[in-house]
Structure formats: C-alpha cells, structure tokens
C-alpha positions, 0 to 999 in steps of 0.5 A: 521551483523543483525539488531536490532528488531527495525530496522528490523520493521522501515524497514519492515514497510518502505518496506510495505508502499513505495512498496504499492505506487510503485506498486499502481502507475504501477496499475495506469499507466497499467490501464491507457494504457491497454485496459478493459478486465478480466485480467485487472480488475483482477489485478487492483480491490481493496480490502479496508480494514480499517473503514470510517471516523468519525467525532468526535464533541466537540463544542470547536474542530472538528475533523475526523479520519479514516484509509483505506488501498487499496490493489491490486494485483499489489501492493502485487507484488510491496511489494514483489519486494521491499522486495527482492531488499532491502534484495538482497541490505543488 
C-alpha cells in the first residue's frame, strides 16, 4: 500500500527536518567529549547554506526574515539513518 505524493513529501520533509536535529545534537554531544583532532573538525564543520537576515523597514511595521540551513556530515548521516528507519517502519 503506497502513499499519496502528498504524504510521501510531509514525511520526506519530516524526515529531512528531525534527521538534521538528531544528527545536529550527536555532533554537539561528540563534540563536546571528543578531543580537537582532524577527524573532529571533519565530521563537525558546517556548511551553511541560505542568506542573511534582512530587515525590511516600513515605518508602520518592522520586520527581518532570513533563512540558513547548517549541515555537517553527522547530520547528513543523521537524515540518512532516520530515513532507513522510517522506510524499514512503513
């Protein structure tokens, strides 16, 4: 039984999004405990990819949107592992 072509980008999108936080926090925690060597820097150094805020005045109201996604290689394999899991599960 598939899913419908909305389900299946809901969950790809929810798969992208809490992958990158689990695998975002295993990089803080290995990080925190793992002494500063190559493989460290490696595995923890971000690309960023978006643009920077801007704030858009119009003297009745002020506001500032900007939008930067950080990714690392221990998030990649966070996505990747919640990916296969959520496939293994449905």
């Amino acid at each position: 039984m598939g899913l419908s072509i909305s389900k299946r980008t809901g969950l790809t999108l929810f798969i992208i999004f809490i992958g990158s936080i689990v695998g975002g926090g295993i990089g803080e925690l290995i990080g925190a405990f793992v002494p500063e060597s190559p493989v460290k820097s490696f595995f923890l150094n971000y690309v960023s990819l978006g643009f920077s805020p801007i704030t858009i005045n119009l003297h009745i109201i002020q506001f500032t949107l900007g939008l930067t996604f950080r990714f690392n290689i221990v998030s990649i394999f966070g996505i990747l592992l919640l990916g296969y899991l959520l496939r293994w599960l449905y």
